[in-house]
C-alpha positions in Angstrom: 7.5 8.7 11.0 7.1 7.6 14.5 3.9 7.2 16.2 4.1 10.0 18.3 5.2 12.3 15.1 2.1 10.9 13.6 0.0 11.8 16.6 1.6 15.3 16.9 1.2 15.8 13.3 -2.5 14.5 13.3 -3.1 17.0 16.2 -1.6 19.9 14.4 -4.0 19.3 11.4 -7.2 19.0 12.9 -6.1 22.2 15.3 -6.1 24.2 12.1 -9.6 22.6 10.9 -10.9 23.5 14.0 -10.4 27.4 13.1 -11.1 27.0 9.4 -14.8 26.8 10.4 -14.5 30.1 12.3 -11.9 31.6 9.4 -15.3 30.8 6.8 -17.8 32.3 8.7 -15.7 35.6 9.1 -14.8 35.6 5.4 -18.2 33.9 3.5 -20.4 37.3 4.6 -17.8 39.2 2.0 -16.9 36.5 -0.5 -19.2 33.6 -2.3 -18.4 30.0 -1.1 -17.2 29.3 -4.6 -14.7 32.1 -4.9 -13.2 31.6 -1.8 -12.5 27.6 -2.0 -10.8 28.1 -4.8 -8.6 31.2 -3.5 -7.8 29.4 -0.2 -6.5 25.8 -2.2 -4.9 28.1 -4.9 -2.4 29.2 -1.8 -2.3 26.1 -0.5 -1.2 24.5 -3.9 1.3 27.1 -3.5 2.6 26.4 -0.1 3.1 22.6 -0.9 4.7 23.1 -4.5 7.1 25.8 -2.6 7.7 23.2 -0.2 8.1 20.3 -2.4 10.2 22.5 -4.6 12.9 23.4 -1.6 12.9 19.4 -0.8 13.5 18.6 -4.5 10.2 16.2 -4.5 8.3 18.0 -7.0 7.5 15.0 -9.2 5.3 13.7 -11.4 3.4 10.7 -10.1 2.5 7.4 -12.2 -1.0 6.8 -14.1 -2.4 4.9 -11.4 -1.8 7.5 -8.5 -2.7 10.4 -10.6 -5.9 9.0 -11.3 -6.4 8.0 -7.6 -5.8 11.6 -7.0 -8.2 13.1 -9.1 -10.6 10.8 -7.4 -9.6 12.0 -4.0 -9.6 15.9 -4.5 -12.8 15.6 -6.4 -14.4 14.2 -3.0 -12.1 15.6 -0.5 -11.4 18.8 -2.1 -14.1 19.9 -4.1 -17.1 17.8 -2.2 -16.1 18.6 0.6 -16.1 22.4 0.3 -18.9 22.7 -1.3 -20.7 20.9 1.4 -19.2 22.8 4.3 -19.1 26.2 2.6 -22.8 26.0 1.5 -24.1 24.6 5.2 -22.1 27.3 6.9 -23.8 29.7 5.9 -26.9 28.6 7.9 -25.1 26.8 10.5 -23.2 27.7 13.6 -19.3 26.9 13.3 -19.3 25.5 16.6 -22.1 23.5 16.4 -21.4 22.7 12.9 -17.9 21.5 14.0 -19.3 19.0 16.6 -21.3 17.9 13.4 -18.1 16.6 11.3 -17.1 14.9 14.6 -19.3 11.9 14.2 -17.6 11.1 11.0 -14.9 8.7 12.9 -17.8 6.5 12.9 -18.2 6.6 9.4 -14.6 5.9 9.4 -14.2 3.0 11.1 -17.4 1.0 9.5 -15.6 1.8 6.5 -11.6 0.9 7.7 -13.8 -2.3 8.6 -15.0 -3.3 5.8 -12.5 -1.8 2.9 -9.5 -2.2 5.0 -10.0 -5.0 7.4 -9.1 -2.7 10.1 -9.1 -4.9 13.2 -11.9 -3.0 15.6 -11.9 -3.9 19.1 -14.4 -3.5 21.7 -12.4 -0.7 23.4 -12.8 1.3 20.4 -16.6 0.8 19.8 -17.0 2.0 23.5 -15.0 5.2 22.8 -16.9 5.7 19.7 -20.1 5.1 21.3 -19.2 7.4 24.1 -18.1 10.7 21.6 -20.6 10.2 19.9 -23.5 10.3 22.7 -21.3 13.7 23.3 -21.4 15.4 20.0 -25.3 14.3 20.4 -25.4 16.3 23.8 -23.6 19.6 22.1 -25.9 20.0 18.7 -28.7 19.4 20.6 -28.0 21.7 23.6 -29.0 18.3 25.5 -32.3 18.0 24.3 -31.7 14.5 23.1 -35.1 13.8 22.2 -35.2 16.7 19.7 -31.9 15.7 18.4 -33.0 12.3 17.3 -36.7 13.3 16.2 -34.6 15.6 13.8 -36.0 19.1 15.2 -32.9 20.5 16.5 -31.2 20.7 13.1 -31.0 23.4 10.5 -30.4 23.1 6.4 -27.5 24.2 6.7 -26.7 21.1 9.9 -28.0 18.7 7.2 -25.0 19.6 4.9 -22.7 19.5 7.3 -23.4 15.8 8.1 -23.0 14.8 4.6 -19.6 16.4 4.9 -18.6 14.2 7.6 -19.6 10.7 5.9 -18.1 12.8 2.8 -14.8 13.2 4.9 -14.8 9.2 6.0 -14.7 8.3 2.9 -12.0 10.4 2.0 -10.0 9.2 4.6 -10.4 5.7 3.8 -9.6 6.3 0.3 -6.4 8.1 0.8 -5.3 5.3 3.6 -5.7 2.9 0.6 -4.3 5.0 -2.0 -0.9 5.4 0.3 -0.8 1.5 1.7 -1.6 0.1 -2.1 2.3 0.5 -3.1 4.1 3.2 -5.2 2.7 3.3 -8.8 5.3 6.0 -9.1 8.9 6.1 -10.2 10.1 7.9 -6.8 9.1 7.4 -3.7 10.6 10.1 -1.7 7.7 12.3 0.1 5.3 10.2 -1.3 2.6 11.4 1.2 3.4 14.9 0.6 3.5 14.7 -3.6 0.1 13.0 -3.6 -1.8 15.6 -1.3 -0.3 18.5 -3.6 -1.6 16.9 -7.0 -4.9 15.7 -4.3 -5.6 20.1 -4.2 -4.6 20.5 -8.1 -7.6 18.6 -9.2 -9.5 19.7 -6.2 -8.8 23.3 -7.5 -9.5 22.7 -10.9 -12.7 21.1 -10.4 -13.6 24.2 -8.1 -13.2 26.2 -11.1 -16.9 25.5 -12.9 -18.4 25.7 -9.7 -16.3 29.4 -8.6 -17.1 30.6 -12.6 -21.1 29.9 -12.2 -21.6 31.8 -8.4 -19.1 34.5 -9.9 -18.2 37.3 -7.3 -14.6 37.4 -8.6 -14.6 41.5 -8.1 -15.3 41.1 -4.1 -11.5 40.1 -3.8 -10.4 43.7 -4.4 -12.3 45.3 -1.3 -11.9 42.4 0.9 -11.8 43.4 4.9 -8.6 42.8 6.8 -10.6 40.1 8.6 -11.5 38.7 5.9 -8.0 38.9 4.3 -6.5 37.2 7.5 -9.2 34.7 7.5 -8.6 33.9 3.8 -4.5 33.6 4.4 -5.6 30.9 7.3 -7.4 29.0 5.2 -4.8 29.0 3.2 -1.7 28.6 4.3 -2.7 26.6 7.2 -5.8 24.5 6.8 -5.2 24.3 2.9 -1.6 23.8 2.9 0.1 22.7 6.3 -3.0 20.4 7.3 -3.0 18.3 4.4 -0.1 17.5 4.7 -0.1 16.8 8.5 -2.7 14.8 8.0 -1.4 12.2 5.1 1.9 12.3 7.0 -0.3 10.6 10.1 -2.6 8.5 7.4 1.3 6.4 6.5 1.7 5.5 10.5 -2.0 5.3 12.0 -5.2 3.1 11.2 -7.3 4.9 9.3 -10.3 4.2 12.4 -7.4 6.4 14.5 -6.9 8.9 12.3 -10.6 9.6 12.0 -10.9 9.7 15.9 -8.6 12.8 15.9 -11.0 14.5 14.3 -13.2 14.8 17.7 -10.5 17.2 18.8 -11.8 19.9 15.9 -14.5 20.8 17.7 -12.9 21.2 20.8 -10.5 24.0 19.0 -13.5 25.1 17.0 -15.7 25.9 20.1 -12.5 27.7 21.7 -11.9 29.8 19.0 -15.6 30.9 18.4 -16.3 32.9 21.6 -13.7 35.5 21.5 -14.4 35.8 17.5 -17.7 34.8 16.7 -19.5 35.1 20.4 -20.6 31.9 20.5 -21.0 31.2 24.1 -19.5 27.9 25.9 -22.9 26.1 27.2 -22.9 23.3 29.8 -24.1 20.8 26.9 -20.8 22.0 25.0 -18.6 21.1 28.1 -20.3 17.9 28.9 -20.2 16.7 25.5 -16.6 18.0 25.2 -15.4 16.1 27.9 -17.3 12.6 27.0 -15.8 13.5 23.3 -12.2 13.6 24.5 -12.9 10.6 27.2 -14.0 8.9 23.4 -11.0 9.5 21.5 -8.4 8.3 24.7 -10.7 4.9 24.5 -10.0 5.1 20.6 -6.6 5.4 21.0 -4.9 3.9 23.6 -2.5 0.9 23.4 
């Protein structure tokens, strides 16, 4: 894949996270957090073994990657969702999506010192500079009560750990791809790991779905919440993850996680004619020095 595939592919899966916060908000008031994580990976297993399927990639990886894969949908999966489900129900999705954009700091601190990711001063600045934004946005630019911790909720808190949750994710699947093929074919490598990535990420959603319960909500499920549901997914579940690995084989890991200040952006959008979360001039300001950020990130 070329770099501007990667790029276009990177931007196509953190477009669809950007409505998956909005997609959980609509369906979460009908359907426990447990129930629905494992509903929404259950389709997107579906999508990439009907994928893999029609490409005639649908095999069976070595020890080494399987285990690697348990690893990563037990933190990027299962973690993750948990996280973000439970703090979304306190939290605003816009605001909680300009949250999970300080995790490309997490990122690169991490591509540093796992990957020996060369960072330059270029992209410290553009770090720097998106995240002073996201700063501006949570905090409605009161950046004194941001930092003295009094313009967060519970439910902010959790979102946070989601974001140093999601660097390490990314990190681990950047090393899981670039450490060679443990496998006997390599053919849609990317693809094959990120579909056995949400089988154990589904299966250890199971316990977790089984103990909240709520099963018998799926049969009187609003069409909102159906469409939400079929977002999640078939496009943030399915489609995304594997946009995003595809990206993770051509891009540093400290780039990849810089996309990720481009959720928000699509979060925020999408949020005012669904939700009615208004566009504030913190959110613009901050949206702007966020995208001035990830240019400095990413340019040659």
């Amino acid at each position: 894949m070329t770099r501007t595939w990667a790029y276009a592919a990177l931007t196509g899966a953190v477009t669809f996270w950007g409505g998956s916060f909005v997609a959980m908000k609509v369906v979460l008031p009908e359907l426990s957090p447990g129930v629905m994580v494992v509903t929404r990976f259950a389709i997107g297993c579906a999508v990439l073994a009907l994928t893999l399927g029609w490409r005639g990639s649908l095999w069976i990886p070595g020890r080494r990657d399987l285990a690697a894969t348990a690893v990563l949908g037990a933190i990027g999966v299962t973690l993750h969702q948990w996280l973000q489900a439970t703090g979304l129900q306190t939290a605003a999705a816009s605001v909680s999506s300009w949250i999970v954009a300080i995790s490309p700091v997490f990122v690169v601190i991490l591509g540093w010192a796992l990957l020996r990711e060369r960072v330059t001063g270029g992209r410290i600045a553009g770090i720097l500079v998106a995240a002073t934004g996201m700063m501006v946005i949570v905090s409605q630019g009161r950046l004194g009560a941001f930092l003295a911790g009094r313009a967060w909720t519970p439910g902010d808190g959790l979102i946070l750990a989601s974001a140093v949750n999601w660097a390490v994710f990314t990190v681990l699947s950047k090393y899981v791809i670039d450490w060679g093929d443990a496998s006997p074919v390599r053919r849609d490598r990317s693809m094959v790991l990120m579909f056995y990535t949400l089988v154990f990420g589904l299966l250890f959603s199971l316990p977790w779905a089984a103990i909240q319960g709520g099963w018998a909500a799926l049969g009187h499920l609003s069409t909102n919440a159906w469409v939400g549901i079929g977002f999640l997914g078939v496009a943030c579940s399915g489609l995304a993850y594997i946009f995003w690995f595809a990206g993770l084989e051509a891009v540093d890991a400290t780039q990849v996680g810089a996309f990720l200040y481009l959720e928000p952006v699509v979060t925020s959008l999408v949020a005012v004619p669904v939700l009615g979360e208004p566009i504030t001039g913190a959110l613009l300001v901050g949206g702007a020095a966020i995208l001035f950020g990830l240019w400095l990130v990413n340019r040659t």
